[in-house]
Backbone as XML, in Angstrom:
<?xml version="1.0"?>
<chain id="A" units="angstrom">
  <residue number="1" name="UNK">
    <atom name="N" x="94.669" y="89.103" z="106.526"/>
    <atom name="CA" x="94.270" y="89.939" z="105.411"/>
    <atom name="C" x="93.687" y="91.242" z="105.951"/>
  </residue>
  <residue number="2" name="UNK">
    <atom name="N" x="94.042" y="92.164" z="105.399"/>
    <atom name="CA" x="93.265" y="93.582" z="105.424"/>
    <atom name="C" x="93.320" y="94.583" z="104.561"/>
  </residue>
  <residue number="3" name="UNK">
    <atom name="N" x="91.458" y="95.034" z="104.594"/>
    <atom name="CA" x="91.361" y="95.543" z="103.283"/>
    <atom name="C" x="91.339" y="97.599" z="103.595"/>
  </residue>
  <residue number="4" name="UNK">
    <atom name="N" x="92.133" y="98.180" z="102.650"/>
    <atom name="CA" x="92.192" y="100.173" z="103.604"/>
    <atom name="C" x="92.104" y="100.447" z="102.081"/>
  </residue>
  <residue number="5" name="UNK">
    <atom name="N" x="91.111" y="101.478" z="102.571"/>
    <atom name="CA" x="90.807" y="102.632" z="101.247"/>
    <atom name="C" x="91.830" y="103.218" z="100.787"/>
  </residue>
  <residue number="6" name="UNK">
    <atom name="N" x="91.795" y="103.609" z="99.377"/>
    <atom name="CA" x="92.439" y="104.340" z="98.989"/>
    <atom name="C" x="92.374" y="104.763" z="97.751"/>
  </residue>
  <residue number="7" name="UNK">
    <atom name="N" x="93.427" y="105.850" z="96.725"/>
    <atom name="CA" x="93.011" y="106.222" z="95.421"/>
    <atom name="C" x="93.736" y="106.079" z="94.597"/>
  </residue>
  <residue number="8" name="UNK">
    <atom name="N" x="93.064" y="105.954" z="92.960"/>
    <atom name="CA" x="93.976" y="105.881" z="92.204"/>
    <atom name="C" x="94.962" y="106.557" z="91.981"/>
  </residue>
  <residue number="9" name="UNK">
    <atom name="N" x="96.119" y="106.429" z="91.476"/>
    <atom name="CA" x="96.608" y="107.776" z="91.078"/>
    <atom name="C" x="97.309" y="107.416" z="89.749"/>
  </residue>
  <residue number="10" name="UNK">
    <atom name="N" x="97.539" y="106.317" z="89.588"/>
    <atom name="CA" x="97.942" y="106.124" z="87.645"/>
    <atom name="C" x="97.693" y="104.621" z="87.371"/>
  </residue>
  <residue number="11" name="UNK">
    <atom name="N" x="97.363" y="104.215" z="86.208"/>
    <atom name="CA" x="97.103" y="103.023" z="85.336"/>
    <atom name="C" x="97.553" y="102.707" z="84.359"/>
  </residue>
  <residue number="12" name="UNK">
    <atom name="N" x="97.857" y="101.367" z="84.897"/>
    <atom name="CA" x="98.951" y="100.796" z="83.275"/>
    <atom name="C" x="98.326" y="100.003" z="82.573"/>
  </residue>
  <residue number="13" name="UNK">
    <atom name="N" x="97.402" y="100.004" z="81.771"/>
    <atom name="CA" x="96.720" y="99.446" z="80.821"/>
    <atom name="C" x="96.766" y="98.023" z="80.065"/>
  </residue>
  <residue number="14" name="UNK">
    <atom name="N" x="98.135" y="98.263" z="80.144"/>
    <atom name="CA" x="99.043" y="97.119" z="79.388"/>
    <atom name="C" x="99.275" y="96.147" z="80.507"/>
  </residue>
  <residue number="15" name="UNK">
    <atom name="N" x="99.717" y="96.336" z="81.620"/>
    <atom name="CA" x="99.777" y="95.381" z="82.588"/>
    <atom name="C" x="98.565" y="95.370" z="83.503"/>
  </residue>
  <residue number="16" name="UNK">
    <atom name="N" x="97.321" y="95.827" z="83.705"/>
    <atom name="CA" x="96.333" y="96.054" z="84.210"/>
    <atom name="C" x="96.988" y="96.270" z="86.072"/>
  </residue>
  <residue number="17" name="UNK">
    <atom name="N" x="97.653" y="97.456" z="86.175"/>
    <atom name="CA" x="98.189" y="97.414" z="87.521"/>
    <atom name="C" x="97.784" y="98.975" z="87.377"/>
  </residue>
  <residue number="18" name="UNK">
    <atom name="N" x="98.080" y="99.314" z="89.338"/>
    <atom name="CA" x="98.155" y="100.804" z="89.197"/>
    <atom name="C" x="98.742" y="100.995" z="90.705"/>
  </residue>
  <residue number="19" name="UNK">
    <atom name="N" x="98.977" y="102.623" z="90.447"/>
    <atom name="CA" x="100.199" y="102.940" z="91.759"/>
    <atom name="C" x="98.658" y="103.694" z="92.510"/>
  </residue>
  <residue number="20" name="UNK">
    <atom name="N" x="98.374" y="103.181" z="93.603"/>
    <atom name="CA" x="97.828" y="103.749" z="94.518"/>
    <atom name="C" x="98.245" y="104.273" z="95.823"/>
  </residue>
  <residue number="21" name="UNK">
    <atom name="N" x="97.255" y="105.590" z="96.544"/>
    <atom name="CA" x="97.954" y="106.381" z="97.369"/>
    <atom name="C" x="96.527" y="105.797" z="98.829"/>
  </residue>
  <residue number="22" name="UNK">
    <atom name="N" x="97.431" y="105.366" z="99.657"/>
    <atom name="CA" x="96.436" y="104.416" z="100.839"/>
    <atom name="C" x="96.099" y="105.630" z="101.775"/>
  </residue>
  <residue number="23" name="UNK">
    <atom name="N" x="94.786" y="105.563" z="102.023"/>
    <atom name="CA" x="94.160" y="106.626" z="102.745"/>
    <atom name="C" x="94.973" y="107.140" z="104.008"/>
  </residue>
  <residue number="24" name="UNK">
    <atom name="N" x="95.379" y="108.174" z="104.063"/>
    <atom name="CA" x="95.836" y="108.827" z="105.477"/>
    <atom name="C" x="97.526" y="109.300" z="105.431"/>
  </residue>
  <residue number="25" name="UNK">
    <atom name="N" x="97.673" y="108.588" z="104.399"/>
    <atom name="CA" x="98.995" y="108.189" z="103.991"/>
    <atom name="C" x="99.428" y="109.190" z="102.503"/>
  </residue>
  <residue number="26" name="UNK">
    <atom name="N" x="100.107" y="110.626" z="103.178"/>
    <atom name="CA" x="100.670" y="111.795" z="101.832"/>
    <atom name="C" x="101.570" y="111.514" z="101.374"/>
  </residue>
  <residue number="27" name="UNK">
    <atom name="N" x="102.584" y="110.782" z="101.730"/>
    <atom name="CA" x="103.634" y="110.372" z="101.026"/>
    <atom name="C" x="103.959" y="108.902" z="100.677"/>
  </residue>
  <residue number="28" name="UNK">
    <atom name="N" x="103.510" y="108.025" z="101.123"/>
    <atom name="CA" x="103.430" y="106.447" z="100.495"/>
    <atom name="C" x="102.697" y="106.297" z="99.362"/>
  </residue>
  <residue number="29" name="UNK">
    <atom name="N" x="102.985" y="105.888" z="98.256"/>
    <atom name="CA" x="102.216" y="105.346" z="97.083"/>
    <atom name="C" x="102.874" y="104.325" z="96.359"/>
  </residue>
  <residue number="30" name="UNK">
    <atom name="N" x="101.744" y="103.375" z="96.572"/>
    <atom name="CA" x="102.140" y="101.977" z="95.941"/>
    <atom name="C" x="101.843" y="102.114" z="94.492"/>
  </residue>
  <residue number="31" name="UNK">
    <atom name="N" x="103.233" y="101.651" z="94.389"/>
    <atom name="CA" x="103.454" y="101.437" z="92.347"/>
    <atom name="C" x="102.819" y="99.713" z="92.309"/>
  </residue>
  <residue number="32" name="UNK">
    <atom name="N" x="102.598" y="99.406" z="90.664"/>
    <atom name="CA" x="102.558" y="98.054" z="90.297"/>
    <atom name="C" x="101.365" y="97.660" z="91.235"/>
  </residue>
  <residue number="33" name="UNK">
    <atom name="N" x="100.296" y="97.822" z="91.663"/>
    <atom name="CA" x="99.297" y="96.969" z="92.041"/>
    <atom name="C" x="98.584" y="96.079" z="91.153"/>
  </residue>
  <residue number="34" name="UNK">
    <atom name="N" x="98.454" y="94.653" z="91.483"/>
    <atom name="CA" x="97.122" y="94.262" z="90.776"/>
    <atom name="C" x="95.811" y="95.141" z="90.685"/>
  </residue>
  <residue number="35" name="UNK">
    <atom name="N" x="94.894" y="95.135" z="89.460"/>
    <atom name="CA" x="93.737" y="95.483" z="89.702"/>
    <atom name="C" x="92.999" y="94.127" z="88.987"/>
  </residue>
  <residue number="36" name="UNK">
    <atom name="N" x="92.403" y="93.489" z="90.215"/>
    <atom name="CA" x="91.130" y="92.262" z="89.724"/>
    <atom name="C" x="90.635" y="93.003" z="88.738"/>
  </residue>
  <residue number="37" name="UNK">
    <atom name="N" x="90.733" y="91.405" z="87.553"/>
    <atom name="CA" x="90.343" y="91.929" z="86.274"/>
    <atom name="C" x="88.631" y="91.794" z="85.876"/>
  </residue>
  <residue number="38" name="UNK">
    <atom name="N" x="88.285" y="91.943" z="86.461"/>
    <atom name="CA" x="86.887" y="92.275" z="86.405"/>
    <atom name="C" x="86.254" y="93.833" z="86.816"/>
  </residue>
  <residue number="39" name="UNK">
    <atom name="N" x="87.706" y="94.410" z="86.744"/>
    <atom name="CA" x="87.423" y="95.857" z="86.864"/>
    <atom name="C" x="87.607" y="96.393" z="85.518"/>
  </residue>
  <residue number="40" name="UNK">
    <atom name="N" x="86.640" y="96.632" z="84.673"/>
    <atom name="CA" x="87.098" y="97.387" z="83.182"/>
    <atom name="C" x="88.143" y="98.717" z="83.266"/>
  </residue>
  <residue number="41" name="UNK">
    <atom name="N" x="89.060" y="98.318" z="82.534"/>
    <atom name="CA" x="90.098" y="99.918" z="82.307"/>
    <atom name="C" x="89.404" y="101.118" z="82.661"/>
  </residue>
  <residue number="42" name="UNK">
    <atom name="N" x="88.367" y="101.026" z="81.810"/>
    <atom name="CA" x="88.161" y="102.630" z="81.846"/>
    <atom name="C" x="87.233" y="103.322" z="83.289"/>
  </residue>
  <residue number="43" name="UNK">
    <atom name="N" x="87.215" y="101.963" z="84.400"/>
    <atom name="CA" x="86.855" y="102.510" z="85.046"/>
    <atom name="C" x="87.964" y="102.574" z="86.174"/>
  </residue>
  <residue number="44" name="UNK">
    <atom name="N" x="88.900" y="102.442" z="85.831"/>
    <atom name="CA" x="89.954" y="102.786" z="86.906"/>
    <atom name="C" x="90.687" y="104.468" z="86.746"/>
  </residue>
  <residue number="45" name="UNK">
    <atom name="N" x="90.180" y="104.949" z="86.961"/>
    <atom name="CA" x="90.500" y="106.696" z="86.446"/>
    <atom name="C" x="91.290" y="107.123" z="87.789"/>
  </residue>
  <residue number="46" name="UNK">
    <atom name="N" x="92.186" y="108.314" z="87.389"/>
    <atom name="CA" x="92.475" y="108.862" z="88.356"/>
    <atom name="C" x="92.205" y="109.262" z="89.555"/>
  </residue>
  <residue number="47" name="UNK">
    <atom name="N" x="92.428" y="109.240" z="90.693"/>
    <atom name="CA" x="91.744" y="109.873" z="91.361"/>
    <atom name="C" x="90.250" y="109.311" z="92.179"/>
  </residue>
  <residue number="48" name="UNK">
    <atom name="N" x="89.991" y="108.071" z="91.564"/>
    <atom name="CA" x="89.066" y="107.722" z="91.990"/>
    <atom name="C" x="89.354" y="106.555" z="93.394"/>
  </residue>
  <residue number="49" name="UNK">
    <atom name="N" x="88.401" y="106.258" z="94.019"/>
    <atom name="CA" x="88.726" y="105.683" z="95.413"/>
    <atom name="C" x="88.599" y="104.384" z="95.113"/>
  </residue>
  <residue number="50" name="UNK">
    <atom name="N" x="89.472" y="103.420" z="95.487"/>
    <atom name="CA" x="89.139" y="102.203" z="95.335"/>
    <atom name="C" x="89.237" y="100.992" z="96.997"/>
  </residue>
  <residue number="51" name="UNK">
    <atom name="N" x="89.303" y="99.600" z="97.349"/>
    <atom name="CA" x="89.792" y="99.499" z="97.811"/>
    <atom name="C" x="90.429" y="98.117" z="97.437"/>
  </residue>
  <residue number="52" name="UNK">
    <atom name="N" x="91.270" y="98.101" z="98.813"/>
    <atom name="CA" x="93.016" y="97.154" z="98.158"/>
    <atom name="C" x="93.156" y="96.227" z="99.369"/>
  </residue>
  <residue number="53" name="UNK">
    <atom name="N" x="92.914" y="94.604" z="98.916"/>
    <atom name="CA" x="92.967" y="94.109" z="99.611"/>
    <atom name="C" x="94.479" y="93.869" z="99.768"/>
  </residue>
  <residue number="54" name="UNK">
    <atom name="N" x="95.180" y="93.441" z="100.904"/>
    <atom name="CA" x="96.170" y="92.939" z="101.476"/>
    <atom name="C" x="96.574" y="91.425" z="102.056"/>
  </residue>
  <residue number="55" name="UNK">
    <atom name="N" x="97.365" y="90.643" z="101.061"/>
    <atom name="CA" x="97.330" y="89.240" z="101.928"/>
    <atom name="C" x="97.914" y="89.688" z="102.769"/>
  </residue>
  <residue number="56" name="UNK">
    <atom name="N" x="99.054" y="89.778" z="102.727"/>
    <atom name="CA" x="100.039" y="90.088" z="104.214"/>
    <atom name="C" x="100.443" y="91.701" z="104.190"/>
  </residue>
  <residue number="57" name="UNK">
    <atom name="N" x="100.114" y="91.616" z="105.881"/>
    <atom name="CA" x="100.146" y="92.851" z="106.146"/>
    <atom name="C" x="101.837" y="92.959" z="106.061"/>
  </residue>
  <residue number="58" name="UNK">
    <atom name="N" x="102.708" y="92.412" z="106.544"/>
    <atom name="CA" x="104.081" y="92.983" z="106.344"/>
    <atom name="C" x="104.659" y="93.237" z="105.289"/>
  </residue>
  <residue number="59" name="UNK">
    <atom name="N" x="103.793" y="92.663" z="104.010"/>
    <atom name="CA" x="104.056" y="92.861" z="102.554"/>
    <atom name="C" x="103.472" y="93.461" z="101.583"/>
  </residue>
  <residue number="60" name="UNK">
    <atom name="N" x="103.479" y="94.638" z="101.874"/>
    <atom name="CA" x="102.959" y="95.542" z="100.258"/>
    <atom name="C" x="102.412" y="95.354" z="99.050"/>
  </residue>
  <residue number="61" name="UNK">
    <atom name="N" x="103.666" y="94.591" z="98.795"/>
    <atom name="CA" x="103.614" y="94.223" z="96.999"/>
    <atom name="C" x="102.917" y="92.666" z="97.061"/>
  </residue>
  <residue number="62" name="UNK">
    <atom name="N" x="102.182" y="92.260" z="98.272"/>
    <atom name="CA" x="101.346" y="91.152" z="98.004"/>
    <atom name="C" x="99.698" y="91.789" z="98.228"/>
  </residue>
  <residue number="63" name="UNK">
    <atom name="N" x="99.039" y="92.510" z="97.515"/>
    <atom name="CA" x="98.044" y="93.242" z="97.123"/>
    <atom name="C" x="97.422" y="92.849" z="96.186"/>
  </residue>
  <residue number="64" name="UNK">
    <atom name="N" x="95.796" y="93.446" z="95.818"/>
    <atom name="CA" x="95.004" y="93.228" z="94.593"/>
    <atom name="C" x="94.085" y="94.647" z="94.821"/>
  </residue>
  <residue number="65" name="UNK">
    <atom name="N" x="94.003" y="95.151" z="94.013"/>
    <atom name="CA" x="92.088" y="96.163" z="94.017"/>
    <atom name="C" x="90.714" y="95.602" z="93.551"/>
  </residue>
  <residue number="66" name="UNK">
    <atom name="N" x="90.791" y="95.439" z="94.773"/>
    <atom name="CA" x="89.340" y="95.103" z="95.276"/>
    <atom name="C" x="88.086" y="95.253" z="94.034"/>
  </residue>
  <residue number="67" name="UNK">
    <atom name="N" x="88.014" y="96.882" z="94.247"/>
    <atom name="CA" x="87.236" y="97.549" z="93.622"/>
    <atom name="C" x="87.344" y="99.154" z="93.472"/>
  </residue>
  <residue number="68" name="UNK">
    <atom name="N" x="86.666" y="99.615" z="92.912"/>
    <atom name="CA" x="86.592" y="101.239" z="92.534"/>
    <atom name="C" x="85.116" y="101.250" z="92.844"/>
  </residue>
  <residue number="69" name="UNK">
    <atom name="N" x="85.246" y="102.910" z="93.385"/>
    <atom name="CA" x="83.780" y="103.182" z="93.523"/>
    <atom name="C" x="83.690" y="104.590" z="93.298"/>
  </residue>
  <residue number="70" name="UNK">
    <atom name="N" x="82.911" y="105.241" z="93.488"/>
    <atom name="CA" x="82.495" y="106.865" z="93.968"/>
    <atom name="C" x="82.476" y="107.351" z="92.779"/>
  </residue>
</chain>
C-alpha cells in the first residue's frame, strides 16, 4: 500500500468519486476515484489537496481518498 498527495480536480456527486491530479505528476489524472464516504460532498472542492491511498501499486484504479485537507 501507498499513500501520495494530491488534488482534486472534479466530483461526481452522484457516484461519490473524483478525478484526481497526483502530486508531481502535470499530465496524469485519475478519473473515477473512490472518495471514503465519510468525506461530506461539499467538502471535496476543487482544487483542494487530498490524500489517496493505493492498494496496489501496479494498479491505479484500485484506490480510495483518504482525506481532504488545507
Amino acid at each position: 500500500m501507498e499513500i501520495h498527495k494530491a488534488s482534486i480536480r472534479t466530483f461526481d456527486t452522484t457516484a461519490h468519486t473524483a478525478t484526481v491530479q497526483i502530486a508531481g505528476s502535470l499530465a496524469t489524472w485519475l478519473a473515477g476515484v473512490p472518495v471514503a464516504r465519510n468525506i461530506p460532498a461539499a467538502e471535496v472542492t476543487e482544487g483542494r489537496p487530498c490524500a489517496v491511498l493505493f492498494f496496489d501499486a501496479a494498479n491505479p484504479a484500485d484506490a480510495v481518498i483518504l482525506a481532504v485537507y488545507g
